[in-house]
C-alpha positions, 0 to 999 in steps of 0.5 A: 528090564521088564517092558513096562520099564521101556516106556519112554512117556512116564513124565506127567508134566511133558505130555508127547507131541507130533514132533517128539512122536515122529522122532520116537517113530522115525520111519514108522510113524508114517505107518502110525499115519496110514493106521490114522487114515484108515480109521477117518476113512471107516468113520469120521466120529473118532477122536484120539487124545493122550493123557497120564495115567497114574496108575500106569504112570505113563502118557497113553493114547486113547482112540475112540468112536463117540464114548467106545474105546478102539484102542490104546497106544503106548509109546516104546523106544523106535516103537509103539504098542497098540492094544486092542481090549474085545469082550468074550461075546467077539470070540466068533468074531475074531475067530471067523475073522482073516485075522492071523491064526496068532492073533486068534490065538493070542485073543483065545489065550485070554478067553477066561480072564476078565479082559481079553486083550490083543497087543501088537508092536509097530514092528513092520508094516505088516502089523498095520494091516494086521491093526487096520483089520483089528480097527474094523472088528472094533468098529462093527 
């Protein structure tokens, strides 16, 4: 089964709530919550709202500063995939960053294509910190 088949919010007329959300999550939307407070802590112009998408034909959460998007959120069975999209001019950025050396990696891996994603799974409550960080590079 390829990933994109896990994605548990693909009906368009049952858009997910907090409720339905923390059930997904369980004891890991309190981290989705800690990487929420970071953000209102660093600005408090954000905004984050889900919507379908047809071409990916699933709901995704998008989180902003006024029109720049931070990142966007797919939910997963017991998870969450948040993924960060940086242009090739961050590359000394992230590079001199305390990012982890496979994040750095990850970003570099794209460095030629057109997008330059850098994707992590809400898998253990290091990978907030990890996102926290990202949500900083982001919002410089």
């Amino acid at each position: 089964m390829s990933e994109k088949e896990n994605y548990i919010l693909t009906d368009p007329l049952t858009p997910p709530t907090e409720e339905f959300i923390n059930h997904i999550l369980g004891g890991k939307y309190e981290w989705l919550q800690q990487t929420f407070n970071h953000i209102r802590q660093k600005n408090n112009q954000t905004t984050g709202s889900w919507k379908y998408y047809n071409d990916a034909k699933q709901w995704l959460f998008r989180m902003m500063k006024k029109k720049d998007t931070l990142f966007w959120m797919a939910l997963l069975p017991d998870t969450a995939r948040i993924t960060f999209y940086f242009p090739a001019s961050a590359r000394d950025t992230i590079t001199d960053s305390e990012l982890p050396d496979e994040i750095k990696e990850m970003y570099l891996e794209t460095i030629n294509k057109k997008f330059h994603p850098v994707s992590l799974t809400l898998d253990q409550i290091e990978t907030v910190i990890i996102i926290c960080k990202l949500i900083d590079l982001k919002m410089k």
